[in-house]
C-alpha positions as CSV (number, residue, x, y, z in Angstrom):
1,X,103.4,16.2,-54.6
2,X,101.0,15.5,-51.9
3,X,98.0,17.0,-51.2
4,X,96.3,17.3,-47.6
5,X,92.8,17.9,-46.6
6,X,93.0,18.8,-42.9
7,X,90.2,19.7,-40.9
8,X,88.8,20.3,-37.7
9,X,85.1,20.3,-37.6
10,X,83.5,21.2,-34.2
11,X,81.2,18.6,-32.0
12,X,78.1,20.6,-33.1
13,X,78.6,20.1,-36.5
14,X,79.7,15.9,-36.0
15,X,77.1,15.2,-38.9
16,X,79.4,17.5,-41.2
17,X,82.4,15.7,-40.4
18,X,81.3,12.3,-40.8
19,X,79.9,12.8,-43.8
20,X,83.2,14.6,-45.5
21,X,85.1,11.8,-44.3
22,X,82.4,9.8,-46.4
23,X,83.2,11.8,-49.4
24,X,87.1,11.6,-49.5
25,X,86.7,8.1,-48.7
26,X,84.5,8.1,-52.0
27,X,87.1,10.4,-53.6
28,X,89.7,8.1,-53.3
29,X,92.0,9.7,-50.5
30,X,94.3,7.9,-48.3
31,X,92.9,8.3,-44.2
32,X,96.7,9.7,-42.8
33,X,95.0,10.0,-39.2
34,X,90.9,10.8,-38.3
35,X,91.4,14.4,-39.8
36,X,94.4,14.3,-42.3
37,X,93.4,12.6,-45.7
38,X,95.4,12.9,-48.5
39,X,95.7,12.0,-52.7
40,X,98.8,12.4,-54.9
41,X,96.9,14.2,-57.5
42,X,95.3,17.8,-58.0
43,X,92.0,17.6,-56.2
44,X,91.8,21.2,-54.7
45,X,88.3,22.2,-57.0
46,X,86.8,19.4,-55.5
47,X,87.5,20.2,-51.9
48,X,86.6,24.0,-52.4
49,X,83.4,22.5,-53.4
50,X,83.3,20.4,-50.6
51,X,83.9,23.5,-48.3
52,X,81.8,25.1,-49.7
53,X,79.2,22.7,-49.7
54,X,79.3,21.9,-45.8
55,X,80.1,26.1,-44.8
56,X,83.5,25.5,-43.2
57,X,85.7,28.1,-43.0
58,X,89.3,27.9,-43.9
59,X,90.3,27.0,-40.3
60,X,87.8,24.1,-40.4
61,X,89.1,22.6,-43.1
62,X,92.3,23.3,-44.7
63,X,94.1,22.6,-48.3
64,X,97.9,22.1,-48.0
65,X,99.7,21.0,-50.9
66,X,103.3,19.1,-49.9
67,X,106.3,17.5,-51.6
68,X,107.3,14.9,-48.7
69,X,105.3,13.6,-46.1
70,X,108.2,11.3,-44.5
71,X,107.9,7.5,-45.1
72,X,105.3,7.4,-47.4
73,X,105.9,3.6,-49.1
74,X,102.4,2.5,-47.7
75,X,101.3,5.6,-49.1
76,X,102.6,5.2,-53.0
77,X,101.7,1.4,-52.5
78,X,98.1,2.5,-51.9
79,X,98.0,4.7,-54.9
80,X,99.9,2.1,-57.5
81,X,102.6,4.5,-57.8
82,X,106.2,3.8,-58.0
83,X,108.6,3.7,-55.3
């Protein structure tokens, strides 16, 4: 399964986004477009903290957990995992 940290985090609050795109970066997740990042393994805890953290709501930043994502070779490749 895939899991997918979506957000959309409002001009005013630019210093937020930047700096949770710095975290998942740290956190290991795979940059699917500006404000789709996702990881193959169970990471929700960690971005409720993050939320939590940075006071988005659950429209800012979203949690979606998926079991295809299309073509995702690049994707597995990334992560070391089998294709």
């Amino acid at each position: 399964k895939w899991r997918l940290v979506i957000f959309d985090i409002a001009q005013m609050k630019k210093i937020y986004r930047e700096a949770l795109r710095g975290k998942l970066k740290e956190l290991g997740f795979y940059c699917l477009q500006k404000s789709i990042w996702l990881h193959p393994f169970d990471c929700e805890t960690e971005i409720e903290l993050l939320r939590d953290f940075f006071g988005l709501s659950e429209k800012e930043l979203r949690f979606v957990v998926a079991d295809s994502i299309g073509n995702d070779n690049e994707i597995k490749t990334h992560f070391n995992l089998t294709i």
